[in-house]
C-alpha positions in Angstrom: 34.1 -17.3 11.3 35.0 -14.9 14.7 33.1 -16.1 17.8 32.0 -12.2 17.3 30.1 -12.0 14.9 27.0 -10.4 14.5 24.3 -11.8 12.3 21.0 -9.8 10.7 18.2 -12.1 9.5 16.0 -9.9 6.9 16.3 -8.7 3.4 14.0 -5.4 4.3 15.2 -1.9 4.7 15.9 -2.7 8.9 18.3 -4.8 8.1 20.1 -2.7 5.4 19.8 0.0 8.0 20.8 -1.9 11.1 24.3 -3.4 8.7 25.2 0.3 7.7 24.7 1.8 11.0 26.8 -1.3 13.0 29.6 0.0 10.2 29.2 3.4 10.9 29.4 3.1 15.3 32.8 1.6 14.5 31.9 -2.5 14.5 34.1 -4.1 12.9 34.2 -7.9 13.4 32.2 -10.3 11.4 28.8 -9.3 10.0 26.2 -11.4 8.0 23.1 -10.8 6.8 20.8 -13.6 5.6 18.2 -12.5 3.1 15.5 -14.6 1.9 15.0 -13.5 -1.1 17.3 -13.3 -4.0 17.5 -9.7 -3.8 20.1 -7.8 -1.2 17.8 -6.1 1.3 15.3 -3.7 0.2 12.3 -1.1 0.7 8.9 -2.2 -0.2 6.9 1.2 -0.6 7.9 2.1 -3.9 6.2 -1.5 -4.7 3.3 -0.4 -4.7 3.6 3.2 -6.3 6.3 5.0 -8.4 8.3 1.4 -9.1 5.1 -0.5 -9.8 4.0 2.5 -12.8 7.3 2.1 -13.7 8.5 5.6 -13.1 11.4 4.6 -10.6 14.7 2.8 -11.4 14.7 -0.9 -9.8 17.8 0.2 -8.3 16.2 2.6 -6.5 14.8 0.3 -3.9 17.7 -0.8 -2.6 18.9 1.4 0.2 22.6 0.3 -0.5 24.9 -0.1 -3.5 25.7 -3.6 -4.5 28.7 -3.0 -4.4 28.4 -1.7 -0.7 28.5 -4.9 1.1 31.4 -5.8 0.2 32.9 -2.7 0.5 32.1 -2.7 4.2 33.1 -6.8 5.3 29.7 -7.5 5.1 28.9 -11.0 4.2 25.3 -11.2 2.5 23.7 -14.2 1.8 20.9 -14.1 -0.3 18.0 -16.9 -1.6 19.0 -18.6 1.6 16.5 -19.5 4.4 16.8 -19.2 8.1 15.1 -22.0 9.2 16.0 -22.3 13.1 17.7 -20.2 16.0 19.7 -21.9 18.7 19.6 -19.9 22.0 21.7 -21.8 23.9 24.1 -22.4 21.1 23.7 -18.8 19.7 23.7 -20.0 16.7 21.2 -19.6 13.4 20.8 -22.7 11.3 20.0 -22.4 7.1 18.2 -24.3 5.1 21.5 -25.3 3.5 22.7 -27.2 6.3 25.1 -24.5 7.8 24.8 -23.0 11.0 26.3 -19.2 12.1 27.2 -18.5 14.9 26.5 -15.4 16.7 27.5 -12.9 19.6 24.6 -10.9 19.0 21.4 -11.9 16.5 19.1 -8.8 15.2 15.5 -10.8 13.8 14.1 -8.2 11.4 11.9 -11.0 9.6 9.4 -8.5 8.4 5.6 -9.7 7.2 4.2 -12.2 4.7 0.9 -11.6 2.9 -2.3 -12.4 4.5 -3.6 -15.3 3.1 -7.2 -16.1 2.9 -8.8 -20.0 1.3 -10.6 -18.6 -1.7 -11.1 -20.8 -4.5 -9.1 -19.7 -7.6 -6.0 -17.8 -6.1 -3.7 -20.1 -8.2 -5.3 -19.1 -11.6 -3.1 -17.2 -13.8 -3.9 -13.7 -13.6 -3.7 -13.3 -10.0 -1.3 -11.7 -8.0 -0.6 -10.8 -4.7 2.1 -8.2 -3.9 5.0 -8.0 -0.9 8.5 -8.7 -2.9 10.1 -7.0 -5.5 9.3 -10.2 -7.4 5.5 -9.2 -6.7 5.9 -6.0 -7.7 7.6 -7.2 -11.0 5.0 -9.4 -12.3 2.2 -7.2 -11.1 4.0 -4.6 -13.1 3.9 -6.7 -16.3 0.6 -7.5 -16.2 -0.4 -3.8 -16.0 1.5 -2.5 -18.3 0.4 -5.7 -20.8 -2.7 -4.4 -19.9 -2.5 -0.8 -20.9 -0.2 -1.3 -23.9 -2.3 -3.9 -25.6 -5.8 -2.0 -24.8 -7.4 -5.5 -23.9 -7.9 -6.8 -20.8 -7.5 -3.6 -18.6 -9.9 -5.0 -15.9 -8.0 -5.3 -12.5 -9.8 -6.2 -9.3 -8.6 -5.7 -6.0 -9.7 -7.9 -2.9 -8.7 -5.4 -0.2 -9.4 -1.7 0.9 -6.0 -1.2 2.9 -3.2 0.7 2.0 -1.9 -1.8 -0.6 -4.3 -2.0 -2.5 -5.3 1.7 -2.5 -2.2 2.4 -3.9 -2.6 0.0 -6.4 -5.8 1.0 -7.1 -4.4 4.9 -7.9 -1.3 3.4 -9.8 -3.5 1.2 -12.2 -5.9 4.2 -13.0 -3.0 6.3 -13.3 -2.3 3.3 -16.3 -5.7 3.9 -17.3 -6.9 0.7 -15.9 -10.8 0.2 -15.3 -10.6 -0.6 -11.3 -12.7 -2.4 -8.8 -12.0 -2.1 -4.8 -13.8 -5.0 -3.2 -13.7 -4.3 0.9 -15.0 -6.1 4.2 -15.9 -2.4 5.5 -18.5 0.6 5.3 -16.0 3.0 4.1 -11.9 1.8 3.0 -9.4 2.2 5.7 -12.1 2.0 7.9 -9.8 -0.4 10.5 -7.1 2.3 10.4 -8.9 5.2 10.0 -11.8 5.2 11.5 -15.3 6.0 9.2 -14.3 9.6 9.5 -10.9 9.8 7.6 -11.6 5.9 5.6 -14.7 8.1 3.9 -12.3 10.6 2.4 -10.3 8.2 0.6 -13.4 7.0 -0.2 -14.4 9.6 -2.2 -10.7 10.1 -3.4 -10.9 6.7 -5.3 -15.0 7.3 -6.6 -13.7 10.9 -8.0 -11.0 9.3 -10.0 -13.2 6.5 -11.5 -12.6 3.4 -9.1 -16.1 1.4 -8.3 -16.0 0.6 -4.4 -17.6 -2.4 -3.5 -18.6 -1.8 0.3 -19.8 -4.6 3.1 -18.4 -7.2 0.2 -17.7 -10.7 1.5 -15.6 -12.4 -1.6 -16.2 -16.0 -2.0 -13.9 -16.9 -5.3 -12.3 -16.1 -8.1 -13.9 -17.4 -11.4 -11.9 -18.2 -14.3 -11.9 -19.8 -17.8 -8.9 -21.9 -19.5 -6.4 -21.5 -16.5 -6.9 -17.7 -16.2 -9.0 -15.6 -13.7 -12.2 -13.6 -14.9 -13.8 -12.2 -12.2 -14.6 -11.8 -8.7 -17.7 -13.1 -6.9 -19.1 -11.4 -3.8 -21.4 -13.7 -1.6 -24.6 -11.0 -2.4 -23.9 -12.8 -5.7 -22.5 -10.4 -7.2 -19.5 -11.1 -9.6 -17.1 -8.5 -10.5 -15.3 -8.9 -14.0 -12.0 -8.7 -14.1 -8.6 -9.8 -16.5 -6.2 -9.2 -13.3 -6.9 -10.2 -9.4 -4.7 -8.6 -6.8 -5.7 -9.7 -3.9 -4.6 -7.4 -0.9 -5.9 -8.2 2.6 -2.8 -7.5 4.8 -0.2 -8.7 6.4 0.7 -11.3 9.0 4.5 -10.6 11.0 6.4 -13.6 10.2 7.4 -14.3 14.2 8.2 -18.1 12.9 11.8 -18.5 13.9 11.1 -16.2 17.0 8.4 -18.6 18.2 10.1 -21.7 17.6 13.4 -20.4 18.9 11.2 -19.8 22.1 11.0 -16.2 22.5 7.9 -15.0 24.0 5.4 -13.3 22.0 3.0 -10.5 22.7 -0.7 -11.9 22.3 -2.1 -8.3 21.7 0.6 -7.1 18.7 1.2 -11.0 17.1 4.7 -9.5 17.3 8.1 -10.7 19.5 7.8 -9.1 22.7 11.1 -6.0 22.7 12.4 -3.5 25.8 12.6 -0.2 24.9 15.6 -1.0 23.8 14.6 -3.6 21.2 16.0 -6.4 23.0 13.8 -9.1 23.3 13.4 -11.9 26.0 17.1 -13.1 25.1 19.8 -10.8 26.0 21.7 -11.5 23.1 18.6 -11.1 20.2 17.1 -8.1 19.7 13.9 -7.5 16.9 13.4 -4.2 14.3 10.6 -3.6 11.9 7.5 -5.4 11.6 8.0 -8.1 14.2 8.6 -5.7 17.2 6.3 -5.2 20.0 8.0 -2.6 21.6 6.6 -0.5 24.5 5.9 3.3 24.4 5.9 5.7 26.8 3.2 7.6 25.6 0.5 4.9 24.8 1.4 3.2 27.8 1.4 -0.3 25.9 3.4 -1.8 23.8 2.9 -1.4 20.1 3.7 -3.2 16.7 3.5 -1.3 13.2 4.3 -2.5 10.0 5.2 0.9 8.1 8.6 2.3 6.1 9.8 4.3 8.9 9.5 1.7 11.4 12.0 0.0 10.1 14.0 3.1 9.2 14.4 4.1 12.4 14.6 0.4 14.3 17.3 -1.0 12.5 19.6 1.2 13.8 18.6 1.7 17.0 19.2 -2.0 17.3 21.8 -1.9 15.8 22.8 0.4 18.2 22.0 -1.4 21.2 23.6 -4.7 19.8 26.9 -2.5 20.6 25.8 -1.4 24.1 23.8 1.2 23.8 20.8 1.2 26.2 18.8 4.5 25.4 15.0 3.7 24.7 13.4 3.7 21.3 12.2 7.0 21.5 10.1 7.3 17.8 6.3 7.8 17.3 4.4 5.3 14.9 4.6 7.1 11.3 3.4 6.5 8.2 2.5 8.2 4.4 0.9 7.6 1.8 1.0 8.9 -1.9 -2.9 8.3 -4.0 -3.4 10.4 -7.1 -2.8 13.9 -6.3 -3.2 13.0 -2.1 -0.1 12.9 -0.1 -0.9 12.0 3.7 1.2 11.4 6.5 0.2 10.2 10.1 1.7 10.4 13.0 0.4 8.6 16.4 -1.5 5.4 17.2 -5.0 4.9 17.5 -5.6 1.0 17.9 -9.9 1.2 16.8 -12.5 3.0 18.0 -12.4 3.0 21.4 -9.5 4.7 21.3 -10.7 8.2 20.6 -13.5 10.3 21.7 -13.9 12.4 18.1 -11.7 13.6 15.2 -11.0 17.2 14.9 -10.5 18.6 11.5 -8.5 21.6 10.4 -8.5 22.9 7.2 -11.2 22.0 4.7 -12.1 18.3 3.9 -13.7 19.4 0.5 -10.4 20.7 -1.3 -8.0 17.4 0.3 -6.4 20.1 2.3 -6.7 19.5 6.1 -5.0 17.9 9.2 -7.2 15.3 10.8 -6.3 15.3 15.0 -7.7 11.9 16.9 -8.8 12.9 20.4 -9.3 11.0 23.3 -10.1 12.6 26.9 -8.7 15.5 25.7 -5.3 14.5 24.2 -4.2 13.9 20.8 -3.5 10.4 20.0 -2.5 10.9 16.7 -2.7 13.5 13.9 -3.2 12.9 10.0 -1.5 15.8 7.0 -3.3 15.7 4.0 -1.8 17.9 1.3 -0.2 19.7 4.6 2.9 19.9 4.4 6.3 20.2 7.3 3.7 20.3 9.8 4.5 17.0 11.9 6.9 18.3 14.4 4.1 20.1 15.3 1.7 17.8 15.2 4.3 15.2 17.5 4.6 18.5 19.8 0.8 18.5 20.6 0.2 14.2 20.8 3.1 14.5 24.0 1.3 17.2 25.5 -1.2 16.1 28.2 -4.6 18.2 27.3 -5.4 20.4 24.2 -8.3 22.8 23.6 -10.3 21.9 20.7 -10.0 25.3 19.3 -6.0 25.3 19.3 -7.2 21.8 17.1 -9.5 23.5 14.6 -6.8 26.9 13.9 -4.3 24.5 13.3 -4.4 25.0 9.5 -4.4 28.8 8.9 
């Protein structure tokens, strides 16, 4: 193995993206990737959506061919655990006993599911859902569910964007669904009350019962298998499937223990502009990166599709040499029912804008949402808009906007 090489730990889309791009800039020495899961790297939106109803191919995940890797000299390991990085050595060890060394390291070690202690998580009949695995079994049991007309009861401990999208694919499946949140209104922590509300009524109009202010305190079963739900107003929620969806924690585990400093505020690894972190010769992409932005004036972490998308390669690009800044605003979408949304900004809580200003018309979905603070746009949400967000990204980096300009935005 070439003193050279270059090693990518992650089996998510940054990592497929960061492998392909160090091809494509012309690197050609030694190149690993080491995967944890048993799958060659992947994308996880579909998980929740179009692959979870079944309506996409399971090869249409993957960002590259199977056959790519090797293809390209790339050696991928996969079921194999990075358990330790050597700094000084520059070298990663695996739970296998081997150790690779490295010229330059890329950590794109994505998230793990939020766990919470609630009695019952390990009866059958409850899920959680982050791999493809997830998505598989999850999958299953709806479709078990819908073929075999009994037991068509899902309950979902969450209101985020997981389990929103869950909740749409399962009535889709014709499901009966129940969306149990901590807040006054879903979304509420990314949202805000304003824009949480219409998803809100999204769900209520297409027969999902919102439980609101809900603190869970188990899952009930009988025989092995879950039943139900029960809130701490004592109320229990029937159910034949649990998903329980309450986020998503960066997994900064070999980061932290390798000793590279974290940022308190983001949970993530600390990054420069460039997505180099605190070693010269490591550098972060996707959901672990705290990188700083010009625009918010403080460094920001975001766990979304095009986060990584666009961070792999530019790390992969900097692994070469390259020292431009990471120049992308926080994006994400989302696909509920007939709803498509996509958002483009950062608004970390409510502090962190004045009002929302709303073009278009809430009532018929059709509307961009504009977050407002001192007279700037923070960020800017499309619903059923569409090849609007170049314009939207034009008006966060300008320094002051009239309100009216806001409010004529949808003609």
């Amino acid at each position: 193995m070439s003193a050279g090489r270059h090693v990518v730990v992650g089996g998510g889309l940054a990592a497929a993206k960061a492998v392909e791009t160090l091809r494509d800039e012309g690197y050609d020495g030694g190149l690993t990737v080491v995967a944890r899961e048993p799958h060659r790297p992947y994308e996880r939106p579909p998980l929740s959506k179009d692959y979870l109803r079944g309506e996409a191919e399971r090869e249409s995940v993957f960002p590259l061919s199977a056959d790519w890797y090797a293809e390209h000299d790339v050696e991928l390991l996969t079921a194999t655990e990075a358990t330790a990085v050597d700094l000084a050595g520059r070298s990663v060890s695996l739970a296998d006993g081997r150790n690779l060394p490295y010229e330059k390291l890329l950590l794109a070690t994505g998230s793990d599911p939020r766990r919470i202690p609630l009695p019952g998580l390990d009866l059958d009949g409850v899920h959680e859902l982050r791999t493809l695995d997830d998505s598989d079994a999850l999958a299953a049991a709806l479709r078990a569910a819908h073929d075999g007309g009994a037991g068509r009861r899902l309950a979902i401990v969450g209101d985020g964007w997981i389990g929103l999208e869950v909740a749409a694919s399962a009535r889709s499946l014709g499901l009966d669904v129940t969306v149990i949140g901590l807040g006054t209104h879903p979304l509420e922590r990314v949202l805000g009350p304003e824009m949480g509300e219409l998803y809100g009524q999204v769900h209520t109009d297409h027969g999902v019962h919102l439980h609101r202010r809900a603190q869970v305190t188990g899952i009930s079963g009988s025989g092995g298998r879950a039943t139900g739900v029960d809130i701490a107003d004592g109320t229990h929620v029937d159910a034949d499937l649990v998903l329980v969806a309450v986020g998503a924690v960066p997994n900064v585990t070999l980061a932290r223990d390798a000793g590279l400093a974290l940022d308190s505020a983001t949970g993530g690894v600390v990054a420069s502009a460039t997505l180099q972190t605190t070693d010269p010769d490591v550098f972060v992409a996707g959901d672990i990166a705290s990188v700083p932005t010009a625009r918010y004036g403080r460094s920001v972490r975001v766990e979304h599709w095009a986060t990584a998308l666009n961070q792999g390669p530019h790390a992969a690009r900097a692994m070469l040499g390259a020292t431009a800044p990471y120049p992308e605003l926080p994006y994400f979408f989302s696909d509920q029912y007939d709803v498509g949304m996509e958002y483009l900004g950062f608004v970390a809580g409510p502090d962190a804008y004045d009002e929302v200003v709303v073009s278009g018309s809430l009532p018929d979905r059709e509307l961009v949402a504009f977050w407002v603070k001192d007279g700037r746009v923070e960020a800017g949400m499309a619903v059923n808009v569409w090849d609007r967000m170049e314009d939207v990204k034009a008006l966060i980096h300008r320094d002051a906007v009239d309100r009216a300009e806001l409010e004529s935005f949808v003609g």
